[in-house]
PyMOL CGO cylinders between C-alpha atoms (Angstrom):
from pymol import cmd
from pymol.cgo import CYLINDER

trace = [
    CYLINDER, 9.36, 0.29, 21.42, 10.24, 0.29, 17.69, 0.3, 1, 1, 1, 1, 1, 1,
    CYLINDER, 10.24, 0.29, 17.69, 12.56, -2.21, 15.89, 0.3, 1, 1, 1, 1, 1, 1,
    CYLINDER, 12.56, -2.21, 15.89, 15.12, -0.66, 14.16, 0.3, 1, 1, 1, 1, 1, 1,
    CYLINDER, 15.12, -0.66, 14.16, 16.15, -2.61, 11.48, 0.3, 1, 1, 1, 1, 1, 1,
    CYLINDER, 16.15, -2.61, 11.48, 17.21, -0.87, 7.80, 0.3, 1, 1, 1, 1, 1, 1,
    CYLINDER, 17.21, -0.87, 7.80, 14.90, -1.35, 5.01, 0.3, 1, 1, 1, 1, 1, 1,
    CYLINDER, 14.90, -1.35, 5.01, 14.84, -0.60, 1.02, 0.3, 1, 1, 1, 1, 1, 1,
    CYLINDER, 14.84, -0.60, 1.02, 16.80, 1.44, -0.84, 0.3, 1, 1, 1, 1, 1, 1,
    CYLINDER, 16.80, 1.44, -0.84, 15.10, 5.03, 0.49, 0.3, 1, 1, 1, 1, 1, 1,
    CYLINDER, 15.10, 5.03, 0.49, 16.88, 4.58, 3.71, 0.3, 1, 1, 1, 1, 1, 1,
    CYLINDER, 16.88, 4.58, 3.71, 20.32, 3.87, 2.62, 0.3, 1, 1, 1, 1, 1, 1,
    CYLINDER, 20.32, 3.87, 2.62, 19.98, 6.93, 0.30, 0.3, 1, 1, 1, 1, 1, 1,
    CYLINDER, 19.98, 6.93, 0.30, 18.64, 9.44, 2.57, 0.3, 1, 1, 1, 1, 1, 1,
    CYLINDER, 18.64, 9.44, 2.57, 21.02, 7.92, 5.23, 0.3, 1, 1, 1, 1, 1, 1,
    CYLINDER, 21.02, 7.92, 5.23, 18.39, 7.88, 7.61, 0.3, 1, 1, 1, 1, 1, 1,
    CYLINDER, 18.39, 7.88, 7.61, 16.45, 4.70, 9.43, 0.3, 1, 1, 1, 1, 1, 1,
    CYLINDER, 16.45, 4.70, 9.43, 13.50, 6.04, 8.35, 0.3, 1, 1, 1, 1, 1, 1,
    CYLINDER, 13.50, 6.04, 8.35, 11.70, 2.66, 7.77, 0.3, 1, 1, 1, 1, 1, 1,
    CYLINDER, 11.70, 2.66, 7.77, 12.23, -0.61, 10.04, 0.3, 1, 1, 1, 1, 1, 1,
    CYLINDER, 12.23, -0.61, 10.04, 10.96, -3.70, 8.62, 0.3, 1, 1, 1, 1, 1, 1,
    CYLINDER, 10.96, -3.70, 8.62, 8.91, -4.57, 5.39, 0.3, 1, 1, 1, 1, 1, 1,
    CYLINDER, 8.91, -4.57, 5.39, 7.06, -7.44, 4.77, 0.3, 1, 1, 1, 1, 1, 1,
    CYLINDER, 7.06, -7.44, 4.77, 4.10, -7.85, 2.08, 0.3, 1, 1, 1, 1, 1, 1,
    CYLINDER, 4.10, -7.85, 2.08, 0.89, -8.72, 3.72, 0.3, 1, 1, 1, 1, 1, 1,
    CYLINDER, 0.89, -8.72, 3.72, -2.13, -8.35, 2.01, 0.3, 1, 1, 1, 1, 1, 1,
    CYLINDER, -2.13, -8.35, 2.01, -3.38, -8.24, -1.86, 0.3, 1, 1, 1, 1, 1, 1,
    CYLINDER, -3.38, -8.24, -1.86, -6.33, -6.08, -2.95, 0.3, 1, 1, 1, 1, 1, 1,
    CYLINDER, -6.33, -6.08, -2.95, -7.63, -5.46, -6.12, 0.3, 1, 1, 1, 1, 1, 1,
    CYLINDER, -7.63, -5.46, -6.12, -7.57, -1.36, -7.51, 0.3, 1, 1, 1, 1, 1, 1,
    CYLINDER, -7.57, -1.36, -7.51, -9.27, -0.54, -10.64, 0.3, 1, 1, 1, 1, 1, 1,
    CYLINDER, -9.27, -0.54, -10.64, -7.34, 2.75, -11.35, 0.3, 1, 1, 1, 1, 1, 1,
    CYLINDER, -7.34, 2.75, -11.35, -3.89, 0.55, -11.55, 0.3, 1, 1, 1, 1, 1, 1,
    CYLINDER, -3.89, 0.55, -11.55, -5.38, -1.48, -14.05, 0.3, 1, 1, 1, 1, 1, 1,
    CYLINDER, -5.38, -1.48, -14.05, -6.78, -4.24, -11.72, 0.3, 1, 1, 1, 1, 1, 1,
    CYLINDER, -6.78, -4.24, -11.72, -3.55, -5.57, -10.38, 0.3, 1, 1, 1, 1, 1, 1,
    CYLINDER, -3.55, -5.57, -10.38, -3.51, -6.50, -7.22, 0.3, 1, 1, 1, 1, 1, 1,
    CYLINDER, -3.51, -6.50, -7.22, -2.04, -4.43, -4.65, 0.3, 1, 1, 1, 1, 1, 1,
    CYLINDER, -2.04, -4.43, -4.65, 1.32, -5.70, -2.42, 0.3, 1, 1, 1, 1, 1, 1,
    CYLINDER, 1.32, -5.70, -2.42, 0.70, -3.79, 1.00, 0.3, 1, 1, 1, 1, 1, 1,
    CYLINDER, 0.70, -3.79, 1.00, 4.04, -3.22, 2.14, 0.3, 1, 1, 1, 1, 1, 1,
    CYLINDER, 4.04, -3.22, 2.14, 4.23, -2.86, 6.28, 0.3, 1, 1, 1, 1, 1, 1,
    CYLINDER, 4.23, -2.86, 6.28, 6.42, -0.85, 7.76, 0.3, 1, 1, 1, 1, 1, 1,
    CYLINDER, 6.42, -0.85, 7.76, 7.09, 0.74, 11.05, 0.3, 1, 1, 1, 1, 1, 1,
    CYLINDER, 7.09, 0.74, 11.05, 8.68, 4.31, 11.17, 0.3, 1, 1, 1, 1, 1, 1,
    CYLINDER, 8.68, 4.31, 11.17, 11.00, 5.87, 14.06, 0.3, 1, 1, 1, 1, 1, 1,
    CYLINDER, 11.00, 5.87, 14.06, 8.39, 9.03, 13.56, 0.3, 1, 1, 1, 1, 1, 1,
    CYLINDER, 8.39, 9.03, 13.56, 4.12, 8.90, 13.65, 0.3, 1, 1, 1, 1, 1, 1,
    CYLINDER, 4.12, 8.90, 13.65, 3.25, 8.60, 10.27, 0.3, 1, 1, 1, 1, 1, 1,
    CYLINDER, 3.25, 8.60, 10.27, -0.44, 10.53, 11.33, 0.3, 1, 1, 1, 1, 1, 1,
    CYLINDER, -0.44, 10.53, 11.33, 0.99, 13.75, 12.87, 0.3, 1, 1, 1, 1, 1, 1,
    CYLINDER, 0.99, 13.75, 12.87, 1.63, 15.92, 10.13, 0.3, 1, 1, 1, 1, 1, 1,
    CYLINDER, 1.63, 15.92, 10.13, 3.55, 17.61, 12.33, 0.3, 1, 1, 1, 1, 1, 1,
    CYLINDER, 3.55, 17.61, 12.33, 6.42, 14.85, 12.48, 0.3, 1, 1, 1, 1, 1, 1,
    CYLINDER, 6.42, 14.85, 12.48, 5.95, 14.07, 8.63, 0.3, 1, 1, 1, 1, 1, 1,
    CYLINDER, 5.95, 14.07, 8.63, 6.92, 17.29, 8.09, 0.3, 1, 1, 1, 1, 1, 1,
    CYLINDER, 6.92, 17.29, 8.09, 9.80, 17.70, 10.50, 0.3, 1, 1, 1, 1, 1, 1,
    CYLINDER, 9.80, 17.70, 10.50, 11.68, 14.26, 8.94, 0.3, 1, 1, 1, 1, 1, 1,
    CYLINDER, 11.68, 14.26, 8.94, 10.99, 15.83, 5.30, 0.3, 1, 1, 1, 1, 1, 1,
    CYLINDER, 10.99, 15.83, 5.30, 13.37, 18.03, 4.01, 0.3, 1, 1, 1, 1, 1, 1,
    CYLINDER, 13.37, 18.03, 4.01, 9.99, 19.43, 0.95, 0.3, 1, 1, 1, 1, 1, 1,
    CYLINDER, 9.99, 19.43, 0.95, 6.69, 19.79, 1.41, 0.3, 1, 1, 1, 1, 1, 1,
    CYLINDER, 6.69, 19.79, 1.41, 4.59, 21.27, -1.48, 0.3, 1, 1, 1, 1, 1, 1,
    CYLINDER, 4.59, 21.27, -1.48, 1.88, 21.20, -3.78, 0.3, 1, 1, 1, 1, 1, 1,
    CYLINDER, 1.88, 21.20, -3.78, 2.16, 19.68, -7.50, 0.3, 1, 1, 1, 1, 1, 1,
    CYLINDER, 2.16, 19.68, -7.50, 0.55, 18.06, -10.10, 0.3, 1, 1, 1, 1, 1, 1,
    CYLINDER, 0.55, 18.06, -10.10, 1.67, 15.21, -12.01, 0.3, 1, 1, 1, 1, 1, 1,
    CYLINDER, 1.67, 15.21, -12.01, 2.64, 16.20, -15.39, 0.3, 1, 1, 1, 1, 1, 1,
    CYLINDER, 2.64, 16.20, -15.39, 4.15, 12.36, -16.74, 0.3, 1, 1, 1, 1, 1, 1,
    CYLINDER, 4.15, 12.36, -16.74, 5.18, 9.61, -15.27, 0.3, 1, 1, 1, 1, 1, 1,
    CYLINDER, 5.18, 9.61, -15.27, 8.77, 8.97, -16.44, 0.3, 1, 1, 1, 1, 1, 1,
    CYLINDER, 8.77, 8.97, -16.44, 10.21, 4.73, -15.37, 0.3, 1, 1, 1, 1, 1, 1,
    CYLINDER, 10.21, 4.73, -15.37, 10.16, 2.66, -12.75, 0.3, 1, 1, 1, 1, 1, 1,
    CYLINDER, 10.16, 2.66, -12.75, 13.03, 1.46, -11.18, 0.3, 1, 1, 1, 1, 1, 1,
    CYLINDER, 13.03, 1.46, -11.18, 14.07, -1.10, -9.15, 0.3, 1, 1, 1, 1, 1, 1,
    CYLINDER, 14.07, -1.10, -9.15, 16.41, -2.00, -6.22, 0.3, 1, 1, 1, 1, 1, 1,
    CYLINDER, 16.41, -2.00, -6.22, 17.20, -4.68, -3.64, 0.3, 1, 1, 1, 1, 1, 1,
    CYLINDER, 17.20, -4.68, -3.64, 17.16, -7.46, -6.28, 0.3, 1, 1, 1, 1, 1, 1,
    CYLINDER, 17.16, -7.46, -6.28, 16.96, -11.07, -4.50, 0.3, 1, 1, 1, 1, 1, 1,
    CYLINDER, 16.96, -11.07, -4.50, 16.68, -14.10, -6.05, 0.3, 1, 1, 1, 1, 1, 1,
    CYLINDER, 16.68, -14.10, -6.05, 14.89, -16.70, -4.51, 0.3, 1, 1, 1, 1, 1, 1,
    CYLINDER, 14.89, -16.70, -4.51, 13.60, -20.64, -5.15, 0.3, 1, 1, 1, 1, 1, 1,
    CYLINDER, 13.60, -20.64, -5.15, 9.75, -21.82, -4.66, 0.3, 1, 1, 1, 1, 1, 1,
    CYLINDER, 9.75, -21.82, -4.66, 9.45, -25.54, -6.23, 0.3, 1, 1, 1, 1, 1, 1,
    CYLINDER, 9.45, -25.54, -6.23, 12.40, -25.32, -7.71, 0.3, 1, 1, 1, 1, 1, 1,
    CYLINDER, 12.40, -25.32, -7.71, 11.60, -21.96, -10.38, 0.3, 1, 1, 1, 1, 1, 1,
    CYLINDER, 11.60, -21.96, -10.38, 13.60, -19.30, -9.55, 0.3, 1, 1, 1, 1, 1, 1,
    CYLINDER, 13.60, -19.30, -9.55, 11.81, -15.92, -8.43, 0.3, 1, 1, 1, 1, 1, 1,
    CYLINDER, 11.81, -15.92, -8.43, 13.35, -12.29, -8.24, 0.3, 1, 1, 1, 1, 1, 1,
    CYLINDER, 13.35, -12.29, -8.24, 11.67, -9.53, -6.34, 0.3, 1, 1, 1, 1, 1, 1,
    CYLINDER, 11.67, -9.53, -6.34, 13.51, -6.10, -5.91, 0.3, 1, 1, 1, 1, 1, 1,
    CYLINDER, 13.51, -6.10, -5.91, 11.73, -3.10, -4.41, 0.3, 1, 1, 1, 1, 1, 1,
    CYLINDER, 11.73, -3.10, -4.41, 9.95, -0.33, -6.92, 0.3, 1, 1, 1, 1, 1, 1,
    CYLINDER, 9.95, -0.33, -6.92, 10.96, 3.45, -7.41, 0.3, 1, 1, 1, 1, 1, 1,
    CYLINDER, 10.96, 3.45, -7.41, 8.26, 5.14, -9.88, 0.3, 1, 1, 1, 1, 1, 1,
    CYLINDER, 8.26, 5.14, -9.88, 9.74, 8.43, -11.33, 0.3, 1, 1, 1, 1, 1, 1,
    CYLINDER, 9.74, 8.43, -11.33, 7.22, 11.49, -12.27, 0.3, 1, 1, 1, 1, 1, 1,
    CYLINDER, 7.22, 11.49, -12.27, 7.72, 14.63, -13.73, 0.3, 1, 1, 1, 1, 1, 1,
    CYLINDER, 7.72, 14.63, -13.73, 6.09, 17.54, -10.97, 0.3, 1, 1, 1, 1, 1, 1,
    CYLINDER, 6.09, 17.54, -10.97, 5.09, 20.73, -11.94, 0.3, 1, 1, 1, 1, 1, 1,
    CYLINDER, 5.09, 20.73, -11.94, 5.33, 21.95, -8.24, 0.3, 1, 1, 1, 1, 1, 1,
    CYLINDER, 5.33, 21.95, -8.24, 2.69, 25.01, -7.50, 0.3, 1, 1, 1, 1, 1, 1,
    CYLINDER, 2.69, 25.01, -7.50, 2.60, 26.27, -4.05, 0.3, 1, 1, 1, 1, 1, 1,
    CYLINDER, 2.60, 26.27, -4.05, 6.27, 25.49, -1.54, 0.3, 1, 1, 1, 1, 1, 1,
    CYLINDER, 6.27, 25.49, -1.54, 4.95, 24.51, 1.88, 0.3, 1, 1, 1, 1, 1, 1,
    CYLINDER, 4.95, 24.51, 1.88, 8.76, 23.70, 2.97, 0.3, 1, 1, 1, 1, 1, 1,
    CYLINDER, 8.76, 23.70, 2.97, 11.84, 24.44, 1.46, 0.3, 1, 1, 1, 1, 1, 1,
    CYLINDER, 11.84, 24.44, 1.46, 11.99, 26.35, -2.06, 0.3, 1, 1, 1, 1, 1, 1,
    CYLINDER, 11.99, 26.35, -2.06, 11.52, 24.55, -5.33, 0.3, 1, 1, 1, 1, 1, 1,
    CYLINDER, 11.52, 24.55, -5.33, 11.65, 25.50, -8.92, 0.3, 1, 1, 1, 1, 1, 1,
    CYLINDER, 11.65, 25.50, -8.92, 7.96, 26.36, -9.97, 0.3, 1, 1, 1, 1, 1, 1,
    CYLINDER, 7.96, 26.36, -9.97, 9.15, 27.84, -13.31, 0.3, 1, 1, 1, 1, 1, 1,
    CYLINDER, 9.15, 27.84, -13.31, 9.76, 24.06, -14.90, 0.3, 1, 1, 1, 1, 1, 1,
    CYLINDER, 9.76, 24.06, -14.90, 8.87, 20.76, -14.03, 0.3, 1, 1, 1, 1, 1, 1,
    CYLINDER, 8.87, 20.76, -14.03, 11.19, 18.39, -11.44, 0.3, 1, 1, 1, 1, 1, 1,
    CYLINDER, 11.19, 18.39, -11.44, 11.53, 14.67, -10.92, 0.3, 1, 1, 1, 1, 1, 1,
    CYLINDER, 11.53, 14.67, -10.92, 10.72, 13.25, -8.11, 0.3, 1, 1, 1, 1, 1, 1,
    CYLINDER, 10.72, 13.25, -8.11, 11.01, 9.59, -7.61, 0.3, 1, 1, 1, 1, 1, 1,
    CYLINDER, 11.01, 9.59, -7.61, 8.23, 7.34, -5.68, 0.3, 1, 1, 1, 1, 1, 1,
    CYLINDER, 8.23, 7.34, -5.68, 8.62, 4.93, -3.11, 0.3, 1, 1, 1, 1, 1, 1,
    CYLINDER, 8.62, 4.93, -3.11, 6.27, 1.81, -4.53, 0.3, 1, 1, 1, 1, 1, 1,
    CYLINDER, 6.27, 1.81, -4.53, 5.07, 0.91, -7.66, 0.3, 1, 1, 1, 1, 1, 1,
    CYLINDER, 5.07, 0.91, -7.66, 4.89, -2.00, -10.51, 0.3, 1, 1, 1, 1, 1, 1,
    CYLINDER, 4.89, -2.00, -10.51, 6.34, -5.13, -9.31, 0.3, 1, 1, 1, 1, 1, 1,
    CYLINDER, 6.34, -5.13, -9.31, 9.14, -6.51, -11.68, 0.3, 1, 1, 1, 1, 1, 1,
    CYLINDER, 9.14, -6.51, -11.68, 7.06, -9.52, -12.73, 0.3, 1, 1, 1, 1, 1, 1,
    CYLINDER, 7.06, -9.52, -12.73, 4.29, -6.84, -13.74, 0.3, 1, 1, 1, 1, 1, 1,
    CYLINDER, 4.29, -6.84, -13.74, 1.69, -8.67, -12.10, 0.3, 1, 1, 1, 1, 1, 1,
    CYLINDER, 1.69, -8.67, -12.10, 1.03, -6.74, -9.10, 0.3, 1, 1, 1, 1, 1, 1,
    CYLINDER, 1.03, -6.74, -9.10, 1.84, -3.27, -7.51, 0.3, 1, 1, 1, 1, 1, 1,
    CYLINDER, 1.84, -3.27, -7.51, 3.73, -2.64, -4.19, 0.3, 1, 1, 1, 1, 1, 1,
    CYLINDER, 3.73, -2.64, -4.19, 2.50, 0.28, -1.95, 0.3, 1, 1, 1, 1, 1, 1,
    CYLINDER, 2.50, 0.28, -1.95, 2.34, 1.16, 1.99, 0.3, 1, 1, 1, 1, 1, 1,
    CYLINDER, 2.34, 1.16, 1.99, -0.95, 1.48, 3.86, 0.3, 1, 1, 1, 1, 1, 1,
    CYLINDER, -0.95, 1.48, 3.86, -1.95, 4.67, 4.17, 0.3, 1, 1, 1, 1, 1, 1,
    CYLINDER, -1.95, 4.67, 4.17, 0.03, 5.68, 0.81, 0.3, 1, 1, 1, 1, 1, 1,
    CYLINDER, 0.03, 5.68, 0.81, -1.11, 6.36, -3.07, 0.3, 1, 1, 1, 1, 1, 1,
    CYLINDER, -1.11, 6.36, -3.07, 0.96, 5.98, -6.71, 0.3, 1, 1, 1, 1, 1, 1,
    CYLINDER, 0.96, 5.98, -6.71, 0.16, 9.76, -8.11, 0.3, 1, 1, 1, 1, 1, 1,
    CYLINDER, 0.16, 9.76, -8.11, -1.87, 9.50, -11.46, 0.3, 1, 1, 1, 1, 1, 1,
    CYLINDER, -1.87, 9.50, -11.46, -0.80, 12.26, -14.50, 0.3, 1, 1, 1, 1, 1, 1,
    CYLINDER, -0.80, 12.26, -14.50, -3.01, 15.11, -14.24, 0.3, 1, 1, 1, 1, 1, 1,
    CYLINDER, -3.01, 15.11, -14.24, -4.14, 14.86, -10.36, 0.3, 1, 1, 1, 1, 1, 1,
    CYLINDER, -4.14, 14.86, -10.36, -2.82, 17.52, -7.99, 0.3, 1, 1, 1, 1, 1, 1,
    CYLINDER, -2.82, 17.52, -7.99, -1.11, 16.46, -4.51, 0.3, 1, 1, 1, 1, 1, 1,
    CYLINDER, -1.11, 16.46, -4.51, 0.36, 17.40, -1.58, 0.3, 1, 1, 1, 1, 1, 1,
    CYLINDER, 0.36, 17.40, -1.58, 3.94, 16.16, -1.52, 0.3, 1, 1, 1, 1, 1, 1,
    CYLINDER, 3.94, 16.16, -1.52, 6.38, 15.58, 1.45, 0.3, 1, 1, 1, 1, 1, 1,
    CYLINDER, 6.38, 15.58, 1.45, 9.69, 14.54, 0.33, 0.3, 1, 1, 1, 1, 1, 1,
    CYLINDER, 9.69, 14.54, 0.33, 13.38, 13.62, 1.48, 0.3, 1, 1, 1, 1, 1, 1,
    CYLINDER, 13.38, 13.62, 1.48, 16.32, 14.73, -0.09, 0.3, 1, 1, 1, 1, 1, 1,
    CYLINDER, 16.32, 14.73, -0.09, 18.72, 12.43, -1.10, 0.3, 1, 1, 1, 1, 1, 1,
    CYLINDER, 18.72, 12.43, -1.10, 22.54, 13.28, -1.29, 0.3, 1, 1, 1, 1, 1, 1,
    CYLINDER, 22.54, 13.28, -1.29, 23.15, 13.78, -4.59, 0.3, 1, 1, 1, 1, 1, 1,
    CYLINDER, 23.15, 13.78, -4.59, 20.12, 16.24, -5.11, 0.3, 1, 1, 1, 1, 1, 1,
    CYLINDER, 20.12, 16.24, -5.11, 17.05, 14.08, -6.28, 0.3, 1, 1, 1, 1, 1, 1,
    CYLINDER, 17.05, 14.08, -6.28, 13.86, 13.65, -4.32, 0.3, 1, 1, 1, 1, 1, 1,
    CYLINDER, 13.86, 13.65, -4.32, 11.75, 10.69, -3.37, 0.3, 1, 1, 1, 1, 1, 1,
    CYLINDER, 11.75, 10.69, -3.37, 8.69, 10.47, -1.34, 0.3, 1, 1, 1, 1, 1, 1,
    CYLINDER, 8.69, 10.47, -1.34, 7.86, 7.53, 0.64, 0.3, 1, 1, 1, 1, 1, 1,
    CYLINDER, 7.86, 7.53, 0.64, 5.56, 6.42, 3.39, 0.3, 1, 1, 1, 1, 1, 1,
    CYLINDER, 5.56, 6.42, 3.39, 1.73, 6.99, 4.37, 0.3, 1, 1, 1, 1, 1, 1,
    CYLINDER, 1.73, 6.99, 4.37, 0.47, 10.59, 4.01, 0.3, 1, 1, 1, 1, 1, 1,
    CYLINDER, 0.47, 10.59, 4.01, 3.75, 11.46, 2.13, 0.3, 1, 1, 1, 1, 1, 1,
    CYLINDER, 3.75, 11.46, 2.13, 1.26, 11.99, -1.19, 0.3, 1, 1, 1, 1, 1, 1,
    CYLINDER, 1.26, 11.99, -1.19, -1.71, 13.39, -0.47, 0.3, 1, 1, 1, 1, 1, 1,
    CYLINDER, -1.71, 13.39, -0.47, -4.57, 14.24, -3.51, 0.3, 1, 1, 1, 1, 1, 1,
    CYLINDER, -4.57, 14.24, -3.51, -6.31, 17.44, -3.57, 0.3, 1, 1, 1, 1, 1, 1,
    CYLINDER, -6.31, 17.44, -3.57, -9.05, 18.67, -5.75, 0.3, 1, 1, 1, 1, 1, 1,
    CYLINDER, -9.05, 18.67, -5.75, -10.66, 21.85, -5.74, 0.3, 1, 1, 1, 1, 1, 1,
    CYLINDER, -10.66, 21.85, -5.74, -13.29, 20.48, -3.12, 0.3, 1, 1, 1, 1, 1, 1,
    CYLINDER, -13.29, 20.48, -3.12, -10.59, 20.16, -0.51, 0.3, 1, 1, 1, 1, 1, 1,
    CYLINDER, -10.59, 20.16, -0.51, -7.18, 21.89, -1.39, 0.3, 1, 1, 1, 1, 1, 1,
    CYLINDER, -7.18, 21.89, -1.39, -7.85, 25.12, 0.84, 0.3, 1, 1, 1, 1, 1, 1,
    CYLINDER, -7.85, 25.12, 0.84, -8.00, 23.08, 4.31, 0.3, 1, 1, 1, 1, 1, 1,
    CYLINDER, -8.00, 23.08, 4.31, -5.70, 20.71, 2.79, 0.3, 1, 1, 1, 1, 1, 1,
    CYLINDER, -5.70, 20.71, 2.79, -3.04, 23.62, 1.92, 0.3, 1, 1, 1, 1, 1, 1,
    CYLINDER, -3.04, 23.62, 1.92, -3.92, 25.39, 5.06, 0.3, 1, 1, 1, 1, 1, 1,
    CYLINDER, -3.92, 25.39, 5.06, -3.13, 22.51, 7.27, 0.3, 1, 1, 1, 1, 1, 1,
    CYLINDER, -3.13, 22.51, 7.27, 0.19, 21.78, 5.97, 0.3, 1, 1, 1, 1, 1, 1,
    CYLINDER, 0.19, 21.78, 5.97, 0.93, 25.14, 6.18, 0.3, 1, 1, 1, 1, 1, 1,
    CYLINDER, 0.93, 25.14, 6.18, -0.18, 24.97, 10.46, 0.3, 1, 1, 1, 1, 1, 1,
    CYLINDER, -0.18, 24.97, 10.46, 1.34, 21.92, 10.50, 0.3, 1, 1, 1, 1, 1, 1,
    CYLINDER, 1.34, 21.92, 10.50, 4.56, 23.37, 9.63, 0.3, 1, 1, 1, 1, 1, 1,
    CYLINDER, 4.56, 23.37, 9.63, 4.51, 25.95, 11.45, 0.3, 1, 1, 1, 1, 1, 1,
    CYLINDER, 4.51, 25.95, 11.45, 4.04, 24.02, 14.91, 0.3, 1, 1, 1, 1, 1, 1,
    CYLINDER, 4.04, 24.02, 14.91, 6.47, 20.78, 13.00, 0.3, 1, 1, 1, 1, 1, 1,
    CYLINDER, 6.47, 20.78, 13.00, 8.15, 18.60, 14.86, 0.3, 1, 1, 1, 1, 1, 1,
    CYLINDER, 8.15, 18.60, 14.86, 11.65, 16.91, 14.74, 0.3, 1, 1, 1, 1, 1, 1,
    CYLINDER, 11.65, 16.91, 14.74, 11.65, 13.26, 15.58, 0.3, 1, 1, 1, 1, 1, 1,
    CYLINDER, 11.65, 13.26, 15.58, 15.15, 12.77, 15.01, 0.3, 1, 1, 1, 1, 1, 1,
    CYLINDER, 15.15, 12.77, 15.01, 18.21, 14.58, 13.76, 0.3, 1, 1, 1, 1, 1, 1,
    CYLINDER, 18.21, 14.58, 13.76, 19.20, 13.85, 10.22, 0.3, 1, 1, 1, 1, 1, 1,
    CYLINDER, 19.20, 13.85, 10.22, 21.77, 14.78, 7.76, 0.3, 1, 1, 1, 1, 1, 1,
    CYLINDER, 21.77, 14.78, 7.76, 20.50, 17.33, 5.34, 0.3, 1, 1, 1, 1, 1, 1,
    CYLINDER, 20.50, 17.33, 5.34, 20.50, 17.99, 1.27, 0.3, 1, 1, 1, 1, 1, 1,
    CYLINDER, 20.50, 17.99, 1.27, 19.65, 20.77, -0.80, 0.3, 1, 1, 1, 1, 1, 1,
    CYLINDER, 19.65, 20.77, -0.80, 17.59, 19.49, -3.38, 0.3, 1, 1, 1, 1, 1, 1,
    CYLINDER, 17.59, 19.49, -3.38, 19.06, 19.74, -7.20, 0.3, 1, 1, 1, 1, 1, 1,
    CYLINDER, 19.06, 19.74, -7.20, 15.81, 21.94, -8.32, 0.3, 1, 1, 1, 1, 1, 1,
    CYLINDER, 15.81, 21.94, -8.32, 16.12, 24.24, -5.28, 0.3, 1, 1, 1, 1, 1, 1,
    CYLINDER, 16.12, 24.24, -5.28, 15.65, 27.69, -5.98, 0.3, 1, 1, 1, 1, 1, 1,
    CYLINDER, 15.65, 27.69, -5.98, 19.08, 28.43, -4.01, 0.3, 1, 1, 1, 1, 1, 1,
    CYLINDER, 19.08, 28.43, -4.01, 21.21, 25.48, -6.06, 0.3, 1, 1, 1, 1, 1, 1,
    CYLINDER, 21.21, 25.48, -6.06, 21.52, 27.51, -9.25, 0.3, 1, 1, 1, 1, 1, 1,
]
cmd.load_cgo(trace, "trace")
């Protein structure tokens, strides 16, 4: 039986106990963030992270993009903290991207212009490592990827968890596409949520 305890910022802005408990377990070296290590962040959801079916169902969009610039990172959940007497601060990492979105899965966005959509994970504050979930990936400008994302109440998206950003190329983005697409058509609904029309929905303006 899950815990469910409230974690990071995501959940208090989507109003949903999506994620319930964090703690950073493991370091790994990754060559494409420029060699910083990599803070695995653990987490256990109230919905199977590896049934597409339920990642779909808890998202409010799922569709396809590339990454045309990554815009800031921002950060949340500051806490200061004391190890031999030097003060530390660590506060949770929201990378923002600019998303050319290409095909709509779920929901209808804007694929006339590009739209933000912020990133659960990221640069630590210090700089010195990066924070990410098992099972998840930081997008990288130019690379195409399949994007499930929650809506948070005043419009803006963010994408968090494993499988919530998942690469394409041209080797694999027909099955890819195609089982999103069956995926939503059979999706299930873990839980009931409260939900927002995203600020670059088609039906907003």
């Amino acid at each position: 039986m899950q815990k469910k305890a409230l974690i990071m910022s995501v959940i208090a802005a989507t109003s949903v106990a999506l994620i319930l408990s964090i703690v950073l377990i493991s370091k790994k070296s990754n060559n494409d963030l420029n060699e910083l290590p990599i803070e695995t962040m653990s987490a256990e959801f109230i919905y199977d992270t590896k049934d597409i079916r339920e990642l779909i169902g808890i998202t409010d969009y799922v569709f396809v993009g590339v990454v045309s610039e990554e815009m800031e990172t921002e950060y949340k959940n500051e806490t200061h903290y004391f190890i031999e007497g030097e003060e530390r601060i660590h506060a949770d990492p929201l990378t923002k991207y600019k998303i050319q979105v290409l095909t709509n899965i779920k929901g209808e966005l804007l694929t006339d212009e590009p739209i933000e959509l912020k990133k659960d994970g990221g640069i630590a504050l210090d700089g010195k490592s990066i924070y990410l979930y098992p099972g998840d990936t930081l997008p990288v400008v130019g690379k195409t990827y399949i994007f499930s994302a929650f809506c948070q109440k005043n419009g803006t998206l963010i994408a968090s968890g494993p499988n919530s950003t998942v690469e394409i190329d041209e080797n694999n983005q027909t099955e890819a596409i195609e089982s999103f697409k069956k995926a939503y058509e059979d999706e299930i609904v873990p839980m009931e949520r409260e939900r927002f029309i995203s600020l670059y929905d088609v039906n907003h303006r």
